[in-house]
C-alpha atoms as one frame of an Amber mdcrd trajectory, in Angstrom:
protein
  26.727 -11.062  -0.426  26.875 -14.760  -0.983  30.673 -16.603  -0.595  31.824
 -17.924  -3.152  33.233 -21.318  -3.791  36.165 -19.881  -4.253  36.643 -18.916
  -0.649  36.900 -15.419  -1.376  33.921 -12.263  -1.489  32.159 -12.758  -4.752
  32.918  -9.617  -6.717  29.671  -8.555  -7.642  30.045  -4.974  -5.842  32.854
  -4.565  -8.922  30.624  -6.038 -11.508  27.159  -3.943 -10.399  28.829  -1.070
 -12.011  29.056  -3.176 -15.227  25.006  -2.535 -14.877  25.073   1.287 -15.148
  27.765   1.592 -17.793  28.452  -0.092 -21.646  31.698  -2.728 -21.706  33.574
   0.822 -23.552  32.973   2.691 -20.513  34.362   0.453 -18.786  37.318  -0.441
 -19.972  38.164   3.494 -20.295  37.728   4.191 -16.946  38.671   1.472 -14.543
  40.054  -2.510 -14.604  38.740  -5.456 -15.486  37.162  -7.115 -12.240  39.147
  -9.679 -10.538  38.731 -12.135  -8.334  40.737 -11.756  -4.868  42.074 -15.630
  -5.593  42.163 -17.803  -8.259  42.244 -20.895  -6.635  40.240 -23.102  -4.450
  40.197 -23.907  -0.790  41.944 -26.609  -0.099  41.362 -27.511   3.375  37.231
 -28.010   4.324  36.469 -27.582   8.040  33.119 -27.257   8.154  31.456 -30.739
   8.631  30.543 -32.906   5.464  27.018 -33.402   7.310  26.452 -29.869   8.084
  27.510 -28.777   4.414  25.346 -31.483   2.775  22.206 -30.053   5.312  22.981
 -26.463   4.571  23.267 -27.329   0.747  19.833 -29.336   0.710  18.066 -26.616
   2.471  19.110 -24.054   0.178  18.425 -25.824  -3.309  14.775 -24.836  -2.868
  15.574 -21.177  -3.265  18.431 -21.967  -5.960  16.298 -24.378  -8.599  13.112
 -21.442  -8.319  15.863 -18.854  -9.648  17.497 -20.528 -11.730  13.889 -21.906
 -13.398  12.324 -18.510 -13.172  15.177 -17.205 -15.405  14.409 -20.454 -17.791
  10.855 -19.326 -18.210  11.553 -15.872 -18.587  13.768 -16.458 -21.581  12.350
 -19.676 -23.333   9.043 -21.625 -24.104  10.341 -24.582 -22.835   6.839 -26.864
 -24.167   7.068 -30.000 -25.918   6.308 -29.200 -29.639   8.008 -31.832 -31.607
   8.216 -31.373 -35.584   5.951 -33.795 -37.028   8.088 -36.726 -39.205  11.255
 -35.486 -38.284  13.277 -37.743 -35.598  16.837 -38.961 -34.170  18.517 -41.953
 -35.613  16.656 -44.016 -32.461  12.965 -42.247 -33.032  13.460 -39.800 -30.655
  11.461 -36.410 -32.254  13.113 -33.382 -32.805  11.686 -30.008 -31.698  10.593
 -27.052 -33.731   9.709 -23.443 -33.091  11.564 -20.494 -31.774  11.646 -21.087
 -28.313  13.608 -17.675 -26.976  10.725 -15.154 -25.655  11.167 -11.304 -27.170
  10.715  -8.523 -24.937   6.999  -6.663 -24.933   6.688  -4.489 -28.158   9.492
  -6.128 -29.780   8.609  -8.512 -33.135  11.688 -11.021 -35.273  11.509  -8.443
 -37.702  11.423  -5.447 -36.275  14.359  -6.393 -33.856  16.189  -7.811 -37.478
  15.698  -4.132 -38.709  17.691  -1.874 -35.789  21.369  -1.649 -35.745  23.267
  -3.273 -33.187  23.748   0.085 -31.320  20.217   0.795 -31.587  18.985  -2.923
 -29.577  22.137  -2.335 -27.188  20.634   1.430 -26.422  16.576   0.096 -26.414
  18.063  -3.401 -24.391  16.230  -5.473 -26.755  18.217  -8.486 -27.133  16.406
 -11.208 -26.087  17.487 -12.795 -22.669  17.392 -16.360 -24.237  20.302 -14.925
 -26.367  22.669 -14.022 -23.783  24.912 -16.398 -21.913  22.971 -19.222 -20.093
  24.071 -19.720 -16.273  24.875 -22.777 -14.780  22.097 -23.571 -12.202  24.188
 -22.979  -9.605  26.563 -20.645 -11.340  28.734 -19.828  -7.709  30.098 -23.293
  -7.889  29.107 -24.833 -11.252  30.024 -28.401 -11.391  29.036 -31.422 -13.281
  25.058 -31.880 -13.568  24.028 -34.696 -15.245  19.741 -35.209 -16.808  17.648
 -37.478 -14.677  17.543 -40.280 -17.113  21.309 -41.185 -17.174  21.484 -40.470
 -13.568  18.895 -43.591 -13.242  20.105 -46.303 -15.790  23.891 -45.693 -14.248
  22.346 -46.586 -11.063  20.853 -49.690 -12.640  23.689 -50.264 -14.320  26.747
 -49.880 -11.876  24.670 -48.987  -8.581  26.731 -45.536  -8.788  24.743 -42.038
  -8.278  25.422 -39.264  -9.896  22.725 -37.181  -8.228  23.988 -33.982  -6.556
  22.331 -33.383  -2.991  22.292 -30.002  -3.996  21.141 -29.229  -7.657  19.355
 -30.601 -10.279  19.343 -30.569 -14.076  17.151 -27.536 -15.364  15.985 -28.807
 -19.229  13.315 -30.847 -19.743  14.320 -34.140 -21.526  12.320 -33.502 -24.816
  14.987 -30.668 -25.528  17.421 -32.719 -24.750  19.142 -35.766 -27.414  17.823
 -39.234 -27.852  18.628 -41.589 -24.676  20.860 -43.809 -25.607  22.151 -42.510
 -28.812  23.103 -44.537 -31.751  26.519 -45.407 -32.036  28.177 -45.500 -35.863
  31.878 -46.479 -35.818  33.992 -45.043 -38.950  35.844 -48.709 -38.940  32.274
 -50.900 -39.962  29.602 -48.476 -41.527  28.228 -51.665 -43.085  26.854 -52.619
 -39.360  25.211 -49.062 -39.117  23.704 -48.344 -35.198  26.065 -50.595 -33.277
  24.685 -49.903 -29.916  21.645 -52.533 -29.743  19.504 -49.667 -28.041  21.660
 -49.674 -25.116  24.001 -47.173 -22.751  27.594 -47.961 -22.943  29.193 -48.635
 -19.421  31.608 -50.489 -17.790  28.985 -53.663 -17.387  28.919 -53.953 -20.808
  31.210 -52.818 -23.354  32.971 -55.889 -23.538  29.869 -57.899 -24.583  28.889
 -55.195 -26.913  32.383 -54.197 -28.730  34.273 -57.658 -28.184  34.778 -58.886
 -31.994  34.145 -55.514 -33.287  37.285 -53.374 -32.092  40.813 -54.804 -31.299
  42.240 -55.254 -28.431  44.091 -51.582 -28.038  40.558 -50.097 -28.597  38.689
 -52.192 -26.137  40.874 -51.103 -23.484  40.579 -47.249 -24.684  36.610 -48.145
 -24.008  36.865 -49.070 -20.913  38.584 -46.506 -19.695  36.416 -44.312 -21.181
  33.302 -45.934 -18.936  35.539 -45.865 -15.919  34.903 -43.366 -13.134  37.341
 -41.603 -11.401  36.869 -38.648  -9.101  36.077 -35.286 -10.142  35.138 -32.158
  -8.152  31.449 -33.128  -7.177  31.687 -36.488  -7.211  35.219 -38.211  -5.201
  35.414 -39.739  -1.532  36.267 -36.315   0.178  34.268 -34.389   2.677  34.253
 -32.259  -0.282  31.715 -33.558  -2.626  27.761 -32.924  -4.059  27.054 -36.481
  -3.374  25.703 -38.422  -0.191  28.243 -41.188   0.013  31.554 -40.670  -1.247
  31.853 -41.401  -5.126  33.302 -43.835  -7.070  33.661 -40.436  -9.778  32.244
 -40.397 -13.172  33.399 -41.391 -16.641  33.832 -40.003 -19.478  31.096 -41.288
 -20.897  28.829 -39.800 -18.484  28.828 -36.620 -20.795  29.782 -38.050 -23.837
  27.175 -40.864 -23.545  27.870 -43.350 -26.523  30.130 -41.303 -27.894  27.597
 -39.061 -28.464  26.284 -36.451 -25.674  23.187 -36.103 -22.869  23.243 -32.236
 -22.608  25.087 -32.898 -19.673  25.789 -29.416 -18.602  29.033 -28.181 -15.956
  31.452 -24.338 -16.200  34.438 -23.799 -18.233  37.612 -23.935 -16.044  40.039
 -21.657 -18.367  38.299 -18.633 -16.515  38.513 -16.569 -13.690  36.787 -15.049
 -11.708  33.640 -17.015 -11.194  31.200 -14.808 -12.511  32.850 -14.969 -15.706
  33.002 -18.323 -16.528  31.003 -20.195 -19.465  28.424 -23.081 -19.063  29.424
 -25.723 -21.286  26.901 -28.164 -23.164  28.376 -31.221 -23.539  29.765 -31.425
 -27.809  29.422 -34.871 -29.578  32.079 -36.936 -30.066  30.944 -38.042 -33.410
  33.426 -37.053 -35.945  36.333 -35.870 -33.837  38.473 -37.590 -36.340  38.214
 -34.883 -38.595  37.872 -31.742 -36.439  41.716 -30.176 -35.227  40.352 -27.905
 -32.378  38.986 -29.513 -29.245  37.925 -27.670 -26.675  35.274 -24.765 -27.104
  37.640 -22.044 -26.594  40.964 -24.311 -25.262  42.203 -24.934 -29.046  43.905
 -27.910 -27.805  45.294 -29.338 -31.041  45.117 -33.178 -30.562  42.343 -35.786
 -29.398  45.326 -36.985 -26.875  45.426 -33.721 -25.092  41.878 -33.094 -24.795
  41.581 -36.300 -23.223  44.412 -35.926 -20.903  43.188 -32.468 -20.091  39.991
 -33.685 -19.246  40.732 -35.708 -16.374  43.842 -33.668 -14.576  42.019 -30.413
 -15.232  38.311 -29.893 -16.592  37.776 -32.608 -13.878  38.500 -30.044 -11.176
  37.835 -26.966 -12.298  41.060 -25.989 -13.577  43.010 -26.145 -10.155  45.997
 -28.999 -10.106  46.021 -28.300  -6.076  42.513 -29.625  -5.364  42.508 -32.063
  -8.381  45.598 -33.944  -5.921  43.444 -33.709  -2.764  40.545 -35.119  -4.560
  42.204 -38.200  -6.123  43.417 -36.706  -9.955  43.817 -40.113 -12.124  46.886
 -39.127 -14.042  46.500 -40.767 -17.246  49.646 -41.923 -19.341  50.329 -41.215
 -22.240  51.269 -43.900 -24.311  49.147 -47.182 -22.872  45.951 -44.989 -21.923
  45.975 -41.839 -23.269  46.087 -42.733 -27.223  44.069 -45.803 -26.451  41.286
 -43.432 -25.454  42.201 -40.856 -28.166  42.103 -44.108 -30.840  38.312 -44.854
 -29.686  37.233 -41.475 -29.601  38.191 -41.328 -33.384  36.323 -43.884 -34.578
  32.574 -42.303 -33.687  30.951 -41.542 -36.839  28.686 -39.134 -37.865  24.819
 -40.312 -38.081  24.422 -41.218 -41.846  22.852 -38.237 -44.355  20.986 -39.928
 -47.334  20.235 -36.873 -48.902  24.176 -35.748 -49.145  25.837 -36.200 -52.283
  29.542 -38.161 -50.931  31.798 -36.152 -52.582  31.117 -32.886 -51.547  28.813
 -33.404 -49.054  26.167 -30.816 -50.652  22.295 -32.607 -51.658  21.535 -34.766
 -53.910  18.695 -32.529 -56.249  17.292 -36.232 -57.055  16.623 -36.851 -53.203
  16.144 -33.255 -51.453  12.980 -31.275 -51.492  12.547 -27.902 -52.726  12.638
 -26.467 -49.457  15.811 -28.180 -48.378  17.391 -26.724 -51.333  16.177 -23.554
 -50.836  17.876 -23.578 -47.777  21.119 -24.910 -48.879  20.997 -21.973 -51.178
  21.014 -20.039 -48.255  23.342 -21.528 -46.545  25.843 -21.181 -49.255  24.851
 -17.931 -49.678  22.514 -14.724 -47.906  22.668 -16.760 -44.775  26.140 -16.480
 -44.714  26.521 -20.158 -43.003  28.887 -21.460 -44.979  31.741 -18.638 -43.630
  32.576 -20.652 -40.968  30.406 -23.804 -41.613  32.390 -25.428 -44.449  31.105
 -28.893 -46.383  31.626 -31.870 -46.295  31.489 -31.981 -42.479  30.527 -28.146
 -42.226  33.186 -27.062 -39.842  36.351 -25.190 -40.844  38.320 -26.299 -38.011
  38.949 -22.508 -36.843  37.524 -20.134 -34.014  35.332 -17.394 -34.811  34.106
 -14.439 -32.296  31.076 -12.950 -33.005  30.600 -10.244 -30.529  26.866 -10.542
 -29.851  27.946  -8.692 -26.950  27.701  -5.128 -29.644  23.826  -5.969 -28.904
  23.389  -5.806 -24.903  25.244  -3.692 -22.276  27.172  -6.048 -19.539  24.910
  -6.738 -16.691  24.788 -10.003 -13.928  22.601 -12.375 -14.126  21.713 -15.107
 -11.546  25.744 -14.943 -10.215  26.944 -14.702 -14.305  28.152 -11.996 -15.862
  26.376 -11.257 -19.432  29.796 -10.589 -20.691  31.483 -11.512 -24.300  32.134
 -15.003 -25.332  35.112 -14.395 -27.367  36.019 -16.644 -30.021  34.418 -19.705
 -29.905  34.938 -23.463 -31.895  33.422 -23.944 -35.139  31.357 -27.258 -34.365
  30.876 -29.141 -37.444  27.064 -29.265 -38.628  26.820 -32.866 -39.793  24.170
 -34.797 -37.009  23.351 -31.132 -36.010  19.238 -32.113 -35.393  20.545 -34.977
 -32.929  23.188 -32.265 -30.345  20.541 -30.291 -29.242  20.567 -27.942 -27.366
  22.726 -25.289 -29.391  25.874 -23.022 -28.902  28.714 -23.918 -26.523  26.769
 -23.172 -23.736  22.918 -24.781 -25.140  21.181 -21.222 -24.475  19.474 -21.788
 -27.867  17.424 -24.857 -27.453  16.020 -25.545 -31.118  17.570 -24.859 -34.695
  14.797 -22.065 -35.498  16.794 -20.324 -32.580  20.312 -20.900 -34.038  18.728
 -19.279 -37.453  16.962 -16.466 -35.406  20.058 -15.956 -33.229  22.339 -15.456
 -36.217  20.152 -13.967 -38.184  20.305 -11.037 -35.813  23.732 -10.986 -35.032
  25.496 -11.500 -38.340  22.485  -8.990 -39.716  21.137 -11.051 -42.796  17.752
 -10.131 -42.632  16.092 -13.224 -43.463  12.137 -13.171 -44.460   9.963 -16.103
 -42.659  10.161 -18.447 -45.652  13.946 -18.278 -45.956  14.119 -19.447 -42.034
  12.016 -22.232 -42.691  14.093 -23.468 -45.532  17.546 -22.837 -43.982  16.076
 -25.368 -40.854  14.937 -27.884 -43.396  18.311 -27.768 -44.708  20.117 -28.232
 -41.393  18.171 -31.158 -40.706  19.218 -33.421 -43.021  22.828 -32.474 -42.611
């Protein structure tokens, strides 16, 4: 049995019987499993070099998992949609990319009962929770192309020693993203092409934001330590770290795909990978966080950094350098910043309600917004003119597969979950809090099966026309 990061036995001996017997059983007969700790070691004796060696010898083994579970569940090609792109070109991907067991068609999985593909084990895999690639530790893992123009930029690596990021780039969002600030839409893309950082936000924003804004930017392109990346014996990095920034996730505002665990959980096994959410529109979303419900910009910022940072544990976030942010002078400077990131314009969207224009939409994107409005069910949670409703909704896919561990991650229940407006949606991919659906024909085939709408081919089609011009 592995250790886990933790310091303590990995409980997997308590979770194997999750394998054998459905989530009622076990709540009937015996606890929930717990970890023996919920906190971190504090004090590392074994040598940085010897970790680092250990580490790099075993990432071998780890990335062949981790990918073999990838290709199991997804077709992970390059199939771009032809015409359809990202504000910057970049193309957008089509197809249902999650793999169906042997035997097992859309249509005829569409037509059982939950009970029915729980008792058979039919749900597909690429429908379940998506491990980290290291799930034991987790951590902040950052795509290969921001980990290489930060290094141009700032001469500051973010590349672990002992992981790397698992999706291939053409599933991932447009590098750099456009940047549209709520205060000048006249100017439109604002970013001339280029990644935000600390080298050059002041030539880029200076004359465009005032001066309480600027300095929110550049702390957000500041790094400070965080739990892979600090000057500690303790880190994922060959020389100790400068940290990252909060753009280094939220790239331009925007996101990577940049990928790292929840910390609001324990044990290990239990916690949620977390795709990184846009920043675009925050200004009118009042939930942040995608299961925290912390209620202001301000706190999710300042929660970031003392917590999220370091996995959720104050005592190592103090060993490891915690940059306590205050409130007044940093933390709403940030917050005021983070509020002005637009969403990508929508042509086709009428501006007062946020529905199409019939003059400018195609018969297919109506279709779908028909749908959406209505069979699909959609527009329960997904609410015009930003398509959020600013509340949390649980959707128990876990009624469709019995618990079981996966790759060091439990296939447990999400519980209630963010509603993440829809506006942009074709430029965040991949999709769900955790990106384990990597195109929007898999968000339409993934709720199509769990809120049981029974759509025919056609109406999916339509309903991912629709989507895309959101």
């Amino acid at each position: 049995m592995e250790p886990s990061v933790f310091g303590r036995p990995q409980i997997a001996i308590a979770v194997m019987g999750l394998l054998l017997m459905d989530s009622g059983a076990v709540q009937a007969q015996e606890p929930p499993p717990r970890g023996a700790t919920s906190y971190m070691p504090v004090d590392q004796t074994e040598p940085f070099a010897q970790v680092m060696a250990r580490l790099k010898a075993e990432k071998p083994q780890v990335t062949a998992r981790h990918q073999q579970l990838l290709n199991q569940r997804y077709d992970l090609g390059n199939k771009p949609a032809p015409g359809v792109t990202m504000t910057r070109g970049k193309a957008v991907q089509e197809g249902v990319r999650v793999k169906l067991p042997p035997g097992v068609t859309w249509a005829s999985l569409a037509a059982m009962t939950p009970e029915v593909v729980r008792e058979k084990g039919v749900f597909p895999g690429g429908f379940m929770p998506l491990p980290h690639p290291k799930q034991p530790e987790g951590g902040m893992l950052f795509p290969k192309f921001h980990i290489d123009e930060i290094k141009r930029q700032e001469a500051r690596d973010l590349t672990r020693f002992d992981l790397d990021f698992d999706l291939p780039d053409h599933l991932l969002p447009e590098f750099p993203p456009a940047i549209f600030l709520t205060t000048r839409p006249d100017l439109g893309d604002v970013s001339q092409g280029k990644l935000v950082t600390i080298m050059n936000h002041q030539d880029l924003f200076n004359g465009l934001l005032n001066p309480k804004q600027l300095e929110g930017l550049r702390l957000l392109v500041t790094p400070f330590p965080q739990q892979q990346f600090n000057q500690t014996s303790d880190r994922r990095s060959e020389l100790a770290s400068r940290g990252v920034t909060c753009f280094d996730c939220h790239v331009n505002g925007h996101t990577n795909g940049s990928t790292h665990l929840v910390g609001d959980i324990r044990p290990q096994e239990f916690r949620h990978r977390i795709e990184t959410p846009t920043l675009r529109g925050v200004n009118i979303q009042r939930l942040f966080g995608s299961q925290r419900a912390l209620k202001t910009v301000e706190d999710f910022t300042e929660f970031e950094q003392r917590a999220a940072y370091f996995d959720g544990d104050p005592v190592i976030a103090t060993k490891k350098g915690v940059n306590i942010l205050e409130r007044g002078s940093q933390v709403h400077f940030m917050a005021e910043f983070q509020e002005l990131m637009d969403f990508p314009p929508a042509p086709k969207l009428r501006v007062v309600d946020g529905k199409l224009d019939p003059k400018k939409a195609t018969e297919a994107e109506m279709r779908g917004q028909n749908l959406f409005f209505g069979k699909a069910q959609c527009s329960v949670c997904h609410i015009p003119p930003y398509y959020t409703d600013n509340l949390m909704h649980n959707l128990q896919a876990e009624r469709f597969y019995k618990p079981r561990l996966v790759n060091g991650m439990v296939m447990g229940a999400d519980g209630p979950i963010k509603t993440f407006p829809l506006r942009g949606i074709k430029e965040s991919p991949p999709y769900l809090h955790d990106g384990r659906l990597m195109t929007l024909d898999d968000t339409v085939e993934f709720f199509n099966i769990v809120l049981e709408t029974k759509l025919s081919d056609q109406e999916k089609k339509d309903l991912v026309a629709f989507m895309r011009v959101l």
